[in-house]
C-alpha positions as CSV (number, residue, x, y, z in Angstrom):
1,X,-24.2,-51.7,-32.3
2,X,-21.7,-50.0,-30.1
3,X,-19.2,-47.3,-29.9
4,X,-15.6,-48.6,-31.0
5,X,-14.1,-46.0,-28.2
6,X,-16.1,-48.8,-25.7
7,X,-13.7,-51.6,-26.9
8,X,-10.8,-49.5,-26.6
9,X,-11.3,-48.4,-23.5
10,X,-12.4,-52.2,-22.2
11,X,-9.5,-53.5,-23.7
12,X,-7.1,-51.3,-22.1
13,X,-8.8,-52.1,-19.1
14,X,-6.7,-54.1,-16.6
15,X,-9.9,-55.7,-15.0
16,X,-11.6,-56.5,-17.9
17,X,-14.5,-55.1,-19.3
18,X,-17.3,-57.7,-17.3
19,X,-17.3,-55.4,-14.3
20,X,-17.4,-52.2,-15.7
21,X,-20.1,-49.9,-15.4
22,X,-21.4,-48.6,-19.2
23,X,-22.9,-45.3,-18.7
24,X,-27.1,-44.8,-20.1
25,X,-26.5,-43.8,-24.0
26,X,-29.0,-42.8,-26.0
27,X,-29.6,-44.0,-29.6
28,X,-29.9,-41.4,-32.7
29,X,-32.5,-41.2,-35.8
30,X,-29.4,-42.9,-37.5
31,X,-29.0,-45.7,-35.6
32,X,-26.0,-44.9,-34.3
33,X,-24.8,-44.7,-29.7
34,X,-24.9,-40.8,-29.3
35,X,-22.6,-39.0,-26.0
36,X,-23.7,-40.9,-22.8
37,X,-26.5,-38.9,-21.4
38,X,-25.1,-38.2,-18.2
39,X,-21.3,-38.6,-18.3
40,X,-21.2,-39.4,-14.4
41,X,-23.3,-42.0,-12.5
42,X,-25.3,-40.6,-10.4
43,X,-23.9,-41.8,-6.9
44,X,-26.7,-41.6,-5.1
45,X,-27.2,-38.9,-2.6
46,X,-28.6,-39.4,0.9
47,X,-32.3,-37.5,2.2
48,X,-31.5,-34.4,2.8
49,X,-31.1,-33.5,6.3
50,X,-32.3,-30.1,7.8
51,X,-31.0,-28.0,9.8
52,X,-32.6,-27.3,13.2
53,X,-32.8,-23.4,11.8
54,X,-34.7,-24.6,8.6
55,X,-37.4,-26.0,11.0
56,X,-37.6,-24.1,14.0
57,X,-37.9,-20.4,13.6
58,X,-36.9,-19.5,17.2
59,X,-33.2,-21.4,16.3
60,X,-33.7,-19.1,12.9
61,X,-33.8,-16.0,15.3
62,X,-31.3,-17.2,17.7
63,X,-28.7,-17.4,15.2
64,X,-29.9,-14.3,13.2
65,X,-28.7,-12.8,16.7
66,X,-25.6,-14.4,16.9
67,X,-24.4,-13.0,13.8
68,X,-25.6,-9.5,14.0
69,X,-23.6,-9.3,18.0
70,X,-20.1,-10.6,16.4
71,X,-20.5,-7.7,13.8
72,X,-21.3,-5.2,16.4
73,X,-18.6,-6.8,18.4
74,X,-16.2,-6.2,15.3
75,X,-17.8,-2.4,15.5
76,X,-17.0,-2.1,18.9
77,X,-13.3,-3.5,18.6
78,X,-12.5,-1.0,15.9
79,X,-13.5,1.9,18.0
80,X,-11.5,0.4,20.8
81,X,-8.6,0.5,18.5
82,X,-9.0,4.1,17.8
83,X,-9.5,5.1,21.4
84,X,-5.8,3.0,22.0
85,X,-4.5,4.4,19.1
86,X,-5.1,8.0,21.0
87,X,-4.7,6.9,24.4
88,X,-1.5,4.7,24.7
89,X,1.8,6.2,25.0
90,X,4.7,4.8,22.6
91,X,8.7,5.1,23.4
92,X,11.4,3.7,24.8
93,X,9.5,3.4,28.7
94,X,6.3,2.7,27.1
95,X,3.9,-0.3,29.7
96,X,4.5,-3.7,28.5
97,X,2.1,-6.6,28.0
98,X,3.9,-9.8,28.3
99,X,7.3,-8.2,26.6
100,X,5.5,-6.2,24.2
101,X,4.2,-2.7,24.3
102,X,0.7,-1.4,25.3
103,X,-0.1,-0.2,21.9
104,X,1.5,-2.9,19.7
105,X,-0.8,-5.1,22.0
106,X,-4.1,-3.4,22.0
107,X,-3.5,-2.3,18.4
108,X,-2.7,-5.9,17.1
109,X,-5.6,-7.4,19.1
110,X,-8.6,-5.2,18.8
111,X,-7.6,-4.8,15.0
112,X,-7.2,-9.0,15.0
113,X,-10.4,-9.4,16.7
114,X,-12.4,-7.0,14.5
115,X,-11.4,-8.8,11.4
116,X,-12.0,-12.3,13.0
117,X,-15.2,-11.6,14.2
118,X,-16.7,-10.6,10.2
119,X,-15.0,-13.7,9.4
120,X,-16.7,-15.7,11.9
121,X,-20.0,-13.8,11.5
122,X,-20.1,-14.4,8.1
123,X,-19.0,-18.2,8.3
124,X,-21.8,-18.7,10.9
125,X,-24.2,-16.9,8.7
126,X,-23.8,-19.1,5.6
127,X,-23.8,-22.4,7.6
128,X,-26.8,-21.6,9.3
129,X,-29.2,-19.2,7.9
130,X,-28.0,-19.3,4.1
131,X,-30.3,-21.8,1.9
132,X,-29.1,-25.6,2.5
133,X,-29.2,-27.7,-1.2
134,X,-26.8,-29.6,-2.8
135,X,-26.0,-28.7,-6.4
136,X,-25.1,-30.7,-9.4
137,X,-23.0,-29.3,-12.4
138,X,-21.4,-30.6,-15.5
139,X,-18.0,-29.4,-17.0
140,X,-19.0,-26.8,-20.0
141,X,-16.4,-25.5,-22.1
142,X,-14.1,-22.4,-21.5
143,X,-16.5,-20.0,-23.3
144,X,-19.9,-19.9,-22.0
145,X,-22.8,-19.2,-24.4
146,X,-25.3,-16.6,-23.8
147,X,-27.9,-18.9,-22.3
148,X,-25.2,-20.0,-20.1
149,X,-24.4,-16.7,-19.0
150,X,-27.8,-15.5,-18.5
151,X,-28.1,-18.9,-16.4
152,X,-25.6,-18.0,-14.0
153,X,-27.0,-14.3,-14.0
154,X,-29.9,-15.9,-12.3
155,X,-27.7,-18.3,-10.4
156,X,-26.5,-15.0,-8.7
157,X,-29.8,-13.5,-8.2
158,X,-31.1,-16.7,-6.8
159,X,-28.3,-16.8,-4.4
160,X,-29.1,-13.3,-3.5
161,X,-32.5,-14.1,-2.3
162,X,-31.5,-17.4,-1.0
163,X,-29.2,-16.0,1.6
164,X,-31.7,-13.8,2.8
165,X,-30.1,-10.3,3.2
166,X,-33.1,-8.8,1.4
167,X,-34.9,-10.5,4.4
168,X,-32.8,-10.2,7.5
169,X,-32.0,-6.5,7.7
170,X,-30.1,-7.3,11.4
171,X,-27.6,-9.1,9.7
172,X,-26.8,-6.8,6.4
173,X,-27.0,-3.2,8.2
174,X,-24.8,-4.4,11.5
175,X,-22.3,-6.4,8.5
176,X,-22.6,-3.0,6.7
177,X,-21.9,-1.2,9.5
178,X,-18.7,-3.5,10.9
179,X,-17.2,-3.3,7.5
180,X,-17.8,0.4,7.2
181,X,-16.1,1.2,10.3
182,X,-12.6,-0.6,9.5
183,X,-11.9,1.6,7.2
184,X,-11.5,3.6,10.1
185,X,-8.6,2.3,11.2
186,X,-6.5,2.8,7.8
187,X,-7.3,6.4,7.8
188,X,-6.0,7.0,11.5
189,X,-3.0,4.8,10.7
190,X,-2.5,7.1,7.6
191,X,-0.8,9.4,10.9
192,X,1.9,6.7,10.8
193,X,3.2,7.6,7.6
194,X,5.1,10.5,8.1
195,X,6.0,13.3,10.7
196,X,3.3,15.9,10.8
197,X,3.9,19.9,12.7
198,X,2.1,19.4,15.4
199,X,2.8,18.7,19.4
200,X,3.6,15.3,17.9
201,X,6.3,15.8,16.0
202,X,7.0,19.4,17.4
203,X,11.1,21.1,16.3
204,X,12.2,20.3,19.5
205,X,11.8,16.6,19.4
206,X,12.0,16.1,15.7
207,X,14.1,19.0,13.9
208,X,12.8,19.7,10.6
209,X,9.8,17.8,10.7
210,X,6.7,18.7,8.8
211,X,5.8,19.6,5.2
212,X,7.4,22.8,4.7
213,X,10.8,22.8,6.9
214,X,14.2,20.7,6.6
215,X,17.5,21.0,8.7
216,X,19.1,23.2,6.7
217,X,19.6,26.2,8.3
218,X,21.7,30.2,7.5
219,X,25.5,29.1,7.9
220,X,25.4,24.9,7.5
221,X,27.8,23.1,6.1
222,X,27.4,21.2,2.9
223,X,28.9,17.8,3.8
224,X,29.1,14.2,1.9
225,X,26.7,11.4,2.2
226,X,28.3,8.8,4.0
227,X,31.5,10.3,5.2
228,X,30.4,13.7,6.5
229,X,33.5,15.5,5.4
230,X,33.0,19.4,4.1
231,X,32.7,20.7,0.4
232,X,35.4,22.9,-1.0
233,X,33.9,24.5,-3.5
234,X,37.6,25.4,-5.2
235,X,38.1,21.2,-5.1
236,X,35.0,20.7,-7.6
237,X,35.6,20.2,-11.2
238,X,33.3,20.7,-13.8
239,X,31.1,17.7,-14.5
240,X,31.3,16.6,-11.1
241,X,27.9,15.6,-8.9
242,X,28.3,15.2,-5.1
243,X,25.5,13.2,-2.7
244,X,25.2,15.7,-0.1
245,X,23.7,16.1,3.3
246,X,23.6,18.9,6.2
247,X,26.4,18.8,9.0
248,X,24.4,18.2,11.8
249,X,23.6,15.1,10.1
250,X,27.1,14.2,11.6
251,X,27.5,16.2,14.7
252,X,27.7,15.3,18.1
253,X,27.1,16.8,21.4
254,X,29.6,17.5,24.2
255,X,29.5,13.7,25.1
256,X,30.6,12.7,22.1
257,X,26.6,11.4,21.0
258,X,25.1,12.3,18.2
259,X,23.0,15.1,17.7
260,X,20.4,13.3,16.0
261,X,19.7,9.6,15.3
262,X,16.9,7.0,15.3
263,X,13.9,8.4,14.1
264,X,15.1,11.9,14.1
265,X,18.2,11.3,11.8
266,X,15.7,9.3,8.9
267,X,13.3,12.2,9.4
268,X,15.8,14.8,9.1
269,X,17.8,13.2,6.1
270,X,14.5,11.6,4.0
271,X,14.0,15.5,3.2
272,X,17.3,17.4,3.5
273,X,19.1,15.5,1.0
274,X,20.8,16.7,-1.7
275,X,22.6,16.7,-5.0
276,X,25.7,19.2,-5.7
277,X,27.3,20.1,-8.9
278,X,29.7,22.2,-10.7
279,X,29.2,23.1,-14.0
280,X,30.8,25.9,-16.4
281,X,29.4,29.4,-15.0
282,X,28.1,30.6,-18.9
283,X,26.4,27.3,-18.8
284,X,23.8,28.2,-16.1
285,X,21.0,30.3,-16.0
286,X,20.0,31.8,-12.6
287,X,16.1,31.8,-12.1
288,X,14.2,34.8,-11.2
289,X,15.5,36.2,-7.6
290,X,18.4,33.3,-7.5
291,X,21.5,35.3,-8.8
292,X,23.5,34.8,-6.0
293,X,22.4,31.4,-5.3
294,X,25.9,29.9,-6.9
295,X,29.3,29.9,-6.3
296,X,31.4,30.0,-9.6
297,X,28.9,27.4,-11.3
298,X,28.2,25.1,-7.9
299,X,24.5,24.7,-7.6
300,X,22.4,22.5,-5.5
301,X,18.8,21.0,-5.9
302,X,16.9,18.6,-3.4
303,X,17.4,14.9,-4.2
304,X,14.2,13.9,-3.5
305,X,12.0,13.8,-6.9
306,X,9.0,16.3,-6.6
307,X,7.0,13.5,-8.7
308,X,7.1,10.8,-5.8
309,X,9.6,11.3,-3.8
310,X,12.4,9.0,-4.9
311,X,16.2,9.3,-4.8
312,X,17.5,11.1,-7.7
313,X,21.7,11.2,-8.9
314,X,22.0,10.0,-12.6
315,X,23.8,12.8,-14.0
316,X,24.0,13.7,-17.4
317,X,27.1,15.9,-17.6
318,X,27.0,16.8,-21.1
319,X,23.5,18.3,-20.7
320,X,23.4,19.1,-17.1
321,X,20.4,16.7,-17.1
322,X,19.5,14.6,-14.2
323,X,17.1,11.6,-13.8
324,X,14.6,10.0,-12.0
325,X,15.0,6.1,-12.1
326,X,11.1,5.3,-11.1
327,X,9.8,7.3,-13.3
328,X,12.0,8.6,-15.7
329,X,11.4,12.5,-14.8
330,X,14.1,14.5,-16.1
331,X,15.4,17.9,-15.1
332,X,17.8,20.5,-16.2
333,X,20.3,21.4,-13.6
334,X,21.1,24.5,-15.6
335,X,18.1,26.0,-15.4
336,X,16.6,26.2,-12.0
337,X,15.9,22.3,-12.4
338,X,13.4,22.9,-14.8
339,X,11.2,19.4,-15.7
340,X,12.2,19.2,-19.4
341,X,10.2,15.1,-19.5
342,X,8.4,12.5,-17.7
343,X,5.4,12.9,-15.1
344,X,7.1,15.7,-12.4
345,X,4.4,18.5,-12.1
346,X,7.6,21.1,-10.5
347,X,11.4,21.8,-10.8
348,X,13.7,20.1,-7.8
349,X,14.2,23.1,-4.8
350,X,17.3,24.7,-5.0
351,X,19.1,25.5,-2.2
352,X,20.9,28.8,-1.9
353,X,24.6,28.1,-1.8
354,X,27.5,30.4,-0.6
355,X,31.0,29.7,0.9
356,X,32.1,30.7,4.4
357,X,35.6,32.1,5.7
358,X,37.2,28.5,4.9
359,X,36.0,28.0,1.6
360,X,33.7,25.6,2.4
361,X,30.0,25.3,0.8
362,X,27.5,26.2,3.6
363,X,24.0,26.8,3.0
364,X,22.3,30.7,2.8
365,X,19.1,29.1,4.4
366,X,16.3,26.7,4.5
367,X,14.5,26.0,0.8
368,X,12.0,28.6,0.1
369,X,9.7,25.7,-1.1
370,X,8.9,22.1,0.1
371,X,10.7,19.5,-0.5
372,X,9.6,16.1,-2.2
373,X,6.1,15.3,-3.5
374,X,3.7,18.0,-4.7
375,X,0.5,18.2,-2.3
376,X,-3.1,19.9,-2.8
377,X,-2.3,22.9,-0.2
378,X,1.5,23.4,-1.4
379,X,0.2,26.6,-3.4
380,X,-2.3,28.0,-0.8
381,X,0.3,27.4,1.8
């Protein structure tokens, strides 16, 4: 008796059913064709051939070797890149290698090459020390059963032991060790991420650099993003918010260059920036030691969020609430930029305003408080 799923399946068969290959079945108590008992052929696989390091334990050990030297190689690499991090001198007359500069080059390779050489170290470990076998295994459905997954449980165990780590403590303490040591290089790149006081970033090369300082200095200007002209504080009308920045932001030097650019300009303004607005004088409510820190309702706050750091300007005039757009903070302009919702753990810095001998908005002095982001040591500064 046979399965009718046979004749369908021969049928639609463009060669015809004589030269195709039924699969084993296997007959139940009923006397009906069960599921074939193995749903593939077996192909047929050649003798297993093994590997000169299965048989000869000297080959074992010379390639034990080989992979324990490129992980100490990778080891040595990182501290190379460290040592160039340190040692080689960035700017504008910086040596060049082939067009390039020193650092990018010794940076990019030494980083490259440790990476490469766990790669390769770990390639060469599997093809010639790990167990050698070739593995069979049927489709099973999407859920696995419990004896399934206590099978592959001790698949993983079994390949565990079969690679040999528990065995070969060369090869798992130097692969330890190389992949320990690269975290090094993301914590001295960590540097990278901002301007720190310092001899590196000291005022006279970048003004206002480090954690606690901006540009704003007793007497500046309040100008506008973009176009740099001066604030009158008479030509504000209630409701109005202004993008502001610091003059010098804009100045120049005798020959007509600007004071600061590059580097130092996105240093200088990724802090100093700044939101102005004018609202009706009974509206606001001066914070402790901050009474004179308006002119006739004219109040500025830091634009950068003190949550993460981003961009803030969407002004609610009615309420003198502005946003955050990341992550919704909200703050009340009216009162010393108090957090009234979202995940801010500290108002926005106000800076102290007054007007000089042309009516323009200048700036009493620095913030009393850093800028942006909330860090561990703010308080304890």
């Amino acid at each position: 008796m046979t399965d009718a799923r046979d004749h369908e399946s021969h049928d639609n068969d463009p060669h015809g059913a004589a030269g195709a290959q039924v699969p084993e079945t296997t007959a139940g108590a009923s006397g009906t064709v069960d599921q074939p008992a193995d749903p593939i052929a077996n192909p047929g696989l050649p003798e297993h051939q093994w590997r000169p390091t299965d048989v000869d334990p000297a080959m074992e050990k010379r390639a034990e070797r080989q992979v324990a030297s490129m992980f100490g190689l990778s080891a040595l690499c990182v501290v190379l890149f460290v040592i160039a991090y340190f040692t080689l001198d960035i700017g504008d007359n910086h040596d060049t290698v082939l067009g390039f500069g020193a650092s990018t080059v010794a940076l990019g390779t030494t980083l490259g090459l440790a990476l490469l050489l766990i790669g390769v170290g770990i390639i060469h470990w599997a093809r010639k020390l790990m167990a050698d076998h070739e593995l069979v295994e049927m489709r099973h459905p999407a859920k696995s059963s419990d004896d399934d997954r206590e099978a592959t449980l001790a698949a993983l165990n079994a390949g565990l032991e079969e690679s040999g780590i528990s065995r070969r403590p060369l090869v798992r303490n130097s692969l330890l060790g190389a992949i320990g040591l690269l975290g090094v290089p993301a914590v001295v790149m960590l540097r990278d991420l901002g301007p720190l006081p310092g001899d590196v970033y000291d005022d006279e090369e970048y003004p206002g650099a480090g954690l606690e300082r901006t540009v704003w200095t007793r007497g500046m200007r309040v100008v506008r993003d973009v176009i740099g002209t001066p604030i009158r504080a008479a030509d504000l009308e209630i409701g109005d918010l202004v993008n502001a920045v610091p003059e010098i932001m804009f100045a120049t030097d005798e020959e007509g260059e600007h004071v600061l650019e590059g580097v130092e300009l996105n240093v200088a303004k990724s802090k100093a920036a700044v939101i102005v607005v004018r609202m009706d004088p009974a509206d606001y409510t001066a914070g402790p030691g901050r009474d004179n820190w308006a002119v006739d309702g004219v109040v500025c706050y830091s634009k950068i969020c003190t949550h993460v750091g981003c961009p803030i300007s969407l002004y609610e005039r009615t309420t003198h609430h502005v946003l955050c757009p990341c992550h919704q903070s909200t703050f009340d302009l009216a009162d010393s930029a108090r957090v009234v919702f979202g995940p801010a753990a500290r108002p926005l810095p106000q800076l102290p305003l007054e007007v000089d001998e042309e009516g323009f908005l200048v700036a009493q002095s620095d913030f009393l408080e850093p800028v942006g982001p909330s860090y561990w040591e703010r308080d304890g500064e």
